[in-house]
N, CA, C and O atoms as a GROMACS GRO file, in nm:
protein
  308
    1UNK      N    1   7.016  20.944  31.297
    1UNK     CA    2   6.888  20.894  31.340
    1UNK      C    3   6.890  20.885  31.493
    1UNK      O    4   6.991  20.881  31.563
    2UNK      N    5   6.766  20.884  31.533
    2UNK     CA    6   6.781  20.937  31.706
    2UNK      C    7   6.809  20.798  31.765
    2UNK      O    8   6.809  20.694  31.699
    3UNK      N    9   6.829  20.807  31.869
    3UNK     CA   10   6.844  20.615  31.913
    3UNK      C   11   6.657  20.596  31.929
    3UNK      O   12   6.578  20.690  31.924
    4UNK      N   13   6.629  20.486  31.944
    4UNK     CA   14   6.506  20.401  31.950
    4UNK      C   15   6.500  20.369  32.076
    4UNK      O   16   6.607  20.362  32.136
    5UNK      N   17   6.398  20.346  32.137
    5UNK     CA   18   6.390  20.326  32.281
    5UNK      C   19   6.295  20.182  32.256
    5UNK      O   20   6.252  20.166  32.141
    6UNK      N   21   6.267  20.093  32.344
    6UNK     CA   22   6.158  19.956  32.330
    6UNK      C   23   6.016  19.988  32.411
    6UNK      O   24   6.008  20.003  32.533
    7UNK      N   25   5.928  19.994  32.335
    7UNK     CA   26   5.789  20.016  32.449
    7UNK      C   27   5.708  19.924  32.384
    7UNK      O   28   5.731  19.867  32.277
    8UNK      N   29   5.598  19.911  32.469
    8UNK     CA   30   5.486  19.839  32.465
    8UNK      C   31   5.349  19.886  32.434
    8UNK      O   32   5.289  19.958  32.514
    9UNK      N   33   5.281  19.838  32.290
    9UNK     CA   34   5.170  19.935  32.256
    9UNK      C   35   5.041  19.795  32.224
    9UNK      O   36   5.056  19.691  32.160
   10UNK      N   37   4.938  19.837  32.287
   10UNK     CA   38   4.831  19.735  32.273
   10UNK      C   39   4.744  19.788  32.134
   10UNK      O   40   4.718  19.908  32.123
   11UNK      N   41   4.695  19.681  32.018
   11UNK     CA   42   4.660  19.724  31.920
   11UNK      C   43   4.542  19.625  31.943
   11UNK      O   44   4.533  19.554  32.042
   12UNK      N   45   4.416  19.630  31.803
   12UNK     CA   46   4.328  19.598  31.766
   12UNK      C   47   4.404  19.471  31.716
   12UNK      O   48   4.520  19.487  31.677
   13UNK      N   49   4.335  19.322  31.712
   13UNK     CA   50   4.361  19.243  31.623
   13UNK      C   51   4.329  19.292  31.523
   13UNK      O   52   4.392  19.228  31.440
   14UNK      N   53   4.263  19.376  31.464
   14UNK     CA   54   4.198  19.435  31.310
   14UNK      C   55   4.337  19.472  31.271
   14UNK      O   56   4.406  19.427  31.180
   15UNK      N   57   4.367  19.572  31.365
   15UNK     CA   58   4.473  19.703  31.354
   15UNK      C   59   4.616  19.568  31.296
   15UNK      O   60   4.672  19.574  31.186
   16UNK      N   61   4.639  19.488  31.379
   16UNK     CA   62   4.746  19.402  31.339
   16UNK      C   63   4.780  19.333  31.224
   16UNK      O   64   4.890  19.318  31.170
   17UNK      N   65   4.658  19.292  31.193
   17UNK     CA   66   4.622  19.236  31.054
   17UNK      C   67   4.649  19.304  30.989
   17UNK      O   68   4.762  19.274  30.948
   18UNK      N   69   4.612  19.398  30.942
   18UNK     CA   70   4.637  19.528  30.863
   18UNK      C   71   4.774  19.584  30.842
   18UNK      O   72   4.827  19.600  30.732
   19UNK      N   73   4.812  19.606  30.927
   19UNK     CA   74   4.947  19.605  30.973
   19UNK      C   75   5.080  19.507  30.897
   19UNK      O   76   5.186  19.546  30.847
   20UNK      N   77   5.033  19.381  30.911
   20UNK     CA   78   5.122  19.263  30.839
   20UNK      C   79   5.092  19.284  30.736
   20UNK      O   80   5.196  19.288  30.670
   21UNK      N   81   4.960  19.312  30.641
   21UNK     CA   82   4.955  19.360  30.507
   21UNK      C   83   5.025  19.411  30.474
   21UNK      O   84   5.129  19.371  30.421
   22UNK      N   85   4.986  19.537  30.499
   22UNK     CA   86   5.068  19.660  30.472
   22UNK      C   87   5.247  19.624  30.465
   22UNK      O   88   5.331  19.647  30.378
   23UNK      N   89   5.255  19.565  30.584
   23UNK     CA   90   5.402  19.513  30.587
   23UNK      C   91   5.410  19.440  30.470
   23UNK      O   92   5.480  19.481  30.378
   24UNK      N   93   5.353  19.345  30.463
   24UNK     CA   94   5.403  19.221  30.318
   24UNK      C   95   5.404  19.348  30.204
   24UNK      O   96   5.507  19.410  30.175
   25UNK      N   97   5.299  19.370  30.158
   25UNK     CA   98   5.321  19.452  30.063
   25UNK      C   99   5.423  19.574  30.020
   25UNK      O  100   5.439  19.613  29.905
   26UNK      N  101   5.492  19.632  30.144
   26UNK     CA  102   5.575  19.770  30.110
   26UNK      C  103   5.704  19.693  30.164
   26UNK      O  104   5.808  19.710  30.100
   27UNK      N  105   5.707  19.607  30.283
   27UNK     CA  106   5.839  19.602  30.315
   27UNK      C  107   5.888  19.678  30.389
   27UNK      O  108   6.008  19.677  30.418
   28UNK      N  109   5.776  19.783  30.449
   28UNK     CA  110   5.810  19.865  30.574
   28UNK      C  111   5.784  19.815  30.709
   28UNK      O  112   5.671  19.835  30.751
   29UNK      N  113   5.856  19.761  30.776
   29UNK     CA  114   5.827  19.745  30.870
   29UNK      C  115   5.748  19.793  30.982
   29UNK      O  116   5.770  19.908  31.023
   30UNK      N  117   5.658  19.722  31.039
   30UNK     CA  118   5.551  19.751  31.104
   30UNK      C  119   5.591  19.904  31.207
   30UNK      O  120   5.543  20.016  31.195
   31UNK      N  121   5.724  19.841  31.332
   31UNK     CA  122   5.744  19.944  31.405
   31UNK      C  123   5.768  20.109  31.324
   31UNK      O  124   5.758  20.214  31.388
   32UNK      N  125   5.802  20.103  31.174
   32UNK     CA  126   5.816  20.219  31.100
   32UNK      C  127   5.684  20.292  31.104
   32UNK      O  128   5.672  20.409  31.142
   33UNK      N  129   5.592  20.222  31.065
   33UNK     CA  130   5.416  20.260  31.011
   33UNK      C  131   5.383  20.322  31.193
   33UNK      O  132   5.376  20.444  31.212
   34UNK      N  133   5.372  20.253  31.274
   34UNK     CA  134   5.336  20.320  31.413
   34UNK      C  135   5.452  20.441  31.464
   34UNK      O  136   5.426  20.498  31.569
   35UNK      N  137   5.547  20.470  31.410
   35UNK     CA  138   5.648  20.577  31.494
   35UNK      C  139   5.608  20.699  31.380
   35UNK      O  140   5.605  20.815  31.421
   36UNK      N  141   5.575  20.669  31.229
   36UNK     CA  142   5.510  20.758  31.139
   36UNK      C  143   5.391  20.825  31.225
   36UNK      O  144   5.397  20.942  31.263
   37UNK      N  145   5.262  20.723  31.256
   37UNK     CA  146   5.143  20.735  31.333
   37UNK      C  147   5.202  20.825  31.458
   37UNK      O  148   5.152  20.937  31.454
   38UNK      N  149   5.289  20.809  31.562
   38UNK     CA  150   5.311  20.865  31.653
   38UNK      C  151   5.313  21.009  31.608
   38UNK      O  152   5.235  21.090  31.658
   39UNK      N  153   5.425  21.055  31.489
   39UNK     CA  154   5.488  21.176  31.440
   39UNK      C  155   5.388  21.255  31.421
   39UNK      O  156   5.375  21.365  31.475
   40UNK      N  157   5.280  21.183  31.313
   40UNK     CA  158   5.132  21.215  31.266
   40UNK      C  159   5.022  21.323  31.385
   40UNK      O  160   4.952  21.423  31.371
   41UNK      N  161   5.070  21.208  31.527
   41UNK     CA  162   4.966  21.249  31.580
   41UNK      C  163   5.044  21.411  31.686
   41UNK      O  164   4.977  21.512  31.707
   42UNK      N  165   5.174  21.395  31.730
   42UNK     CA  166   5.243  21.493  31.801
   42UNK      C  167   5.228  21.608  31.658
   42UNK      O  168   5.196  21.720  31.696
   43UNK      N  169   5.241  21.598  31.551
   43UNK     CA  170   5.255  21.707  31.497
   43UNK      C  171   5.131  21.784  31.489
   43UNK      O  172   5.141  21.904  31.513
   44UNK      N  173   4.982  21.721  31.450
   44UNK     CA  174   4.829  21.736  31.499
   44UNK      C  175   4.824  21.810  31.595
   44UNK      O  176   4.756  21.911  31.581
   45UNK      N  177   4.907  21.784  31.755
   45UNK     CA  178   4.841  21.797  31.865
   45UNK      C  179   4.953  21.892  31.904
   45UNK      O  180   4.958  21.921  32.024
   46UNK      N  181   5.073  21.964  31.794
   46UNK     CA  182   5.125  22.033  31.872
   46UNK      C  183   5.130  22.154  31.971
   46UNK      O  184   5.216  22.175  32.056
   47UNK      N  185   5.049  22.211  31.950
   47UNK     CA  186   4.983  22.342  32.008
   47UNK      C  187   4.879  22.307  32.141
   47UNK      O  188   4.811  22.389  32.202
   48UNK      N  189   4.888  22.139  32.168
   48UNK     CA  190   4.879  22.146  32.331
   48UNK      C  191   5.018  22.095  32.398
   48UNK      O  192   5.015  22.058  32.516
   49UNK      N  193   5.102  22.094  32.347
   49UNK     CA  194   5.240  22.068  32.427
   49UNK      C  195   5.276  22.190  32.471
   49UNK      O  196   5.333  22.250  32.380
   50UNK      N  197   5.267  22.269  32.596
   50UNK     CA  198   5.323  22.372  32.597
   50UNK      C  199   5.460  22.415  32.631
   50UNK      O  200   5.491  22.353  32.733
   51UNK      N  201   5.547  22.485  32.598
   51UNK     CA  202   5.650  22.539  32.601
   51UNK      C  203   5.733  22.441  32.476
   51UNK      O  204   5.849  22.407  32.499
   52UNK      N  205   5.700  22.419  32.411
   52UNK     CA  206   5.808  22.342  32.285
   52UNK      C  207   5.765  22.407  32.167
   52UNK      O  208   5.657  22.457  32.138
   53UNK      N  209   5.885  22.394  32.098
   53UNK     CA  210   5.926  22.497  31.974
   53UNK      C  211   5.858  22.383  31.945
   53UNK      O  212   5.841  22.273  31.997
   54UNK      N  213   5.798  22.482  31.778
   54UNK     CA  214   5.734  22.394  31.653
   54UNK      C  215   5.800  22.261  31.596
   54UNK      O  216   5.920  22.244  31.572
   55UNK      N  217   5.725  22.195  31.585
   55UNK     CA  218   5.787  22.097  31.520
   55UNK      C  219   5.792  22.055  31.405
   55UNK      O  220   5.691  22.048  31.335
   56UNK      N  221   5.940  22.009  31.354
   56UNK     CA  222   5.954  22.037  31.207
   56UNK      C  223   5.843  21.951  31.116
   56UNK      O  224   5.803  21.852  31.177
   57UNK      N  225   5.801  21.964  31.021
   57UNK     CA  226   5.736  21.909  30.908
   57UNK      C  227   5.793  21.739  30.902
   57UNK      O  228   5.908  21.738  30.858
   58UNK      N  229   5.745  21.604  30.932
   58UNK     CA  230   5.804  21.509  30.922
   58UNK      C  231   5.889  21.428  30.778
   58UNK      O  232   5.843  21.435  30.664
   59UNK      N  233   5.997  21.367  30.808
   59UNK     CA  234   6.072  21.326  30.676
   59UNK      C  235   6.013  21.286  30.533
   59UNK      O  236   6.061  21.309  30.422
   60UNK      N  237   5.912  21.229  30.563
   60UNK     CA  238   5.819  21.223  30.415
   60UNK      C  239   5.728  21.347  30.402
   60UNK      O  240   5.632  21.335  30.326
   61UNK      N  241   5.741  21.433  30.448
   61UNK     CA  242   5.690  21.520  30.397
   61UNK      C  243   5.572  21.602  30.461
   61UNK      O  244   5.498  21.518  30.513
   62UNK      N  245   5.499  21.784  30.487
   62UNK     CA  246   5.448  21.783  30.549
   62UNK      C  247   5.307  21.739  30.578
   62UNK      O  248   5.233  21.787  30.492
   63UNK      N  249   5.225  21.647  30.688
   63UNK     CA  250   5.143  21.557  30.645
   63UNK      C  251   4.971  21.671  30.623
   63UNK      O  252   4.939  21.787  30.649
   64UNK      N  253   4.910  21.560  30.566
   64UNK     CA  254   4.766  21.680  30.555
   64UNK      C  255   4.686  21.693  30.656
   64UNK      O  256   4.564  21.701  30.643
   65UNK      N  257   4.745  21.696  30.762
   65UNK     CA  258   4.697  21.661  30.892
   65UNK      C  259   4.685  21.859  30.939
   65UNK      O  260   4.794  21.885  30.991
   66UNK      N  261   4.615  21.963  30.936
   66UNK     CA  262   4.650  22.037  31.046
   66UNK      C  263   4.605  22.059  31.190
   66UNK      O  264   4.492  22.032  31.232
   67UNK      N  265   4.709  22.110  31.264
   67UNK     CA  266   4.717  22.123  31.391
   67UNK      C  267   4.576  22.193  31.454
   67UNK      O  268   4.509  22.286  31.408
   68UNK      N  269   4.554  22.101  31.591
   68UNK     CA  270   4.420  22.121  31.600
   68UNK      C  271   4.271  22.071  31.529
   68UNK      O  272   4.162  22.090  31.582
   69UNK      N  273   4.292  22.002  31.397
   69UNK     CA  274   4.188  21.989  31.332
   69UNK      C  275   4.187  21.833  31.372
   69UNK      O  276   4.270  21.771  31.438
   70UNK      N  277   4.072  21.790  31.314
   70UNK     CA  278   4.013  21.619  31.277
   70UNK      C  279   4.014  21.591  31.200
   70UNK      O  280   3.921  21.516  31.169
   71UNK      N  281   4.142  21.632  31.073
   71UNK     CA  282   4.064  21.589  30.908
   71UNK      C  283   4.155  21.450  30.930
   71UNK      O  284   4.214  21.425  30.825
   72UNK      N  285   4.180  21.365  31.022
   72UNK     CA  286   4.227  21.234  30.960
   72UNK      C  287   4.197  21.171  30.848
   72UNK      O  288   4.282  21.122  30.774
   73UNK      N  289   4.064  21.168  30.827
   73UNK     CA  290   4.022  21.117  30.708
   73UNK      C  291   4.095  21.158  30.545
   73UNK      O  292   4.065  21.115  30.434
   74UNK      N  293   4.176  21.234  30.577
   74UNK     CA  294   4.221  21.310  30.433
   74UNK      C  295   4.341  21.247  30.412
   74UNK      O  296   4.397  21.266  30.304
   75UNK      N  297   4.411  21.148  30.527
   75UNK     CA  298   4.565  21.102  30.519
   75UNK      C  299   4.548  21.019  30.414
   75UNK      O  300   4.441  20.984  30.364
   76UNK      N  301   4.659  20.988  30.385
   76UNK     CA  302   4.680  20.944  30.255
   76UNK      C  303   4.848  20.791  30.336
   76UNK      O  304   4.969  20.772  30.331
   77UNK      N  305   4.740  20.742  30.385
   77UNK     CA  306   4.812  20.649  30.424
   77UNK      C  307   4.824  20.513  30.342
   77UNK      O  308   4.897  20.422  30.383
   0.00000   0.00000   0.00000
């Protein structure tokens, strides 16, 4: 696993709330659900990073997200 670095991310009180749900209920920890979201969104947007090889399909699997598009609505979060 790669090392973890500490940053600072400003959320919605909505977004937070939601968040601790989600947490109570799965037991995934919050910072897990936002570094997923991060993966989500670099894998979406890979084809404006220029000069970097493709990036692999993320550990749960590849998401229904494709590159370039807006179908967020289709995640299955």
């Amino acid at each position: 696993m790669p090392k973890k670095i500490a940053t600072t991310v400003y959320i919605t009180e909505e977004q937070q709330q939601l968040l601790k749900e989600l947490n109570q209920r799965s037991r995934v920890p919050i910072a897990e659900f936002i570094r997923q979201g991060i993966d989500l969104i670099l894998y979406k947007y890979q084809d404006l990073l220029p000069g970097q090889i493709p990036l692999e399909p993320l550990p749960l699997g590849r998401p229904e997200v494709e590159p370039g598009t807006d179908n967020t609505s289709q995640l299955d979060l």
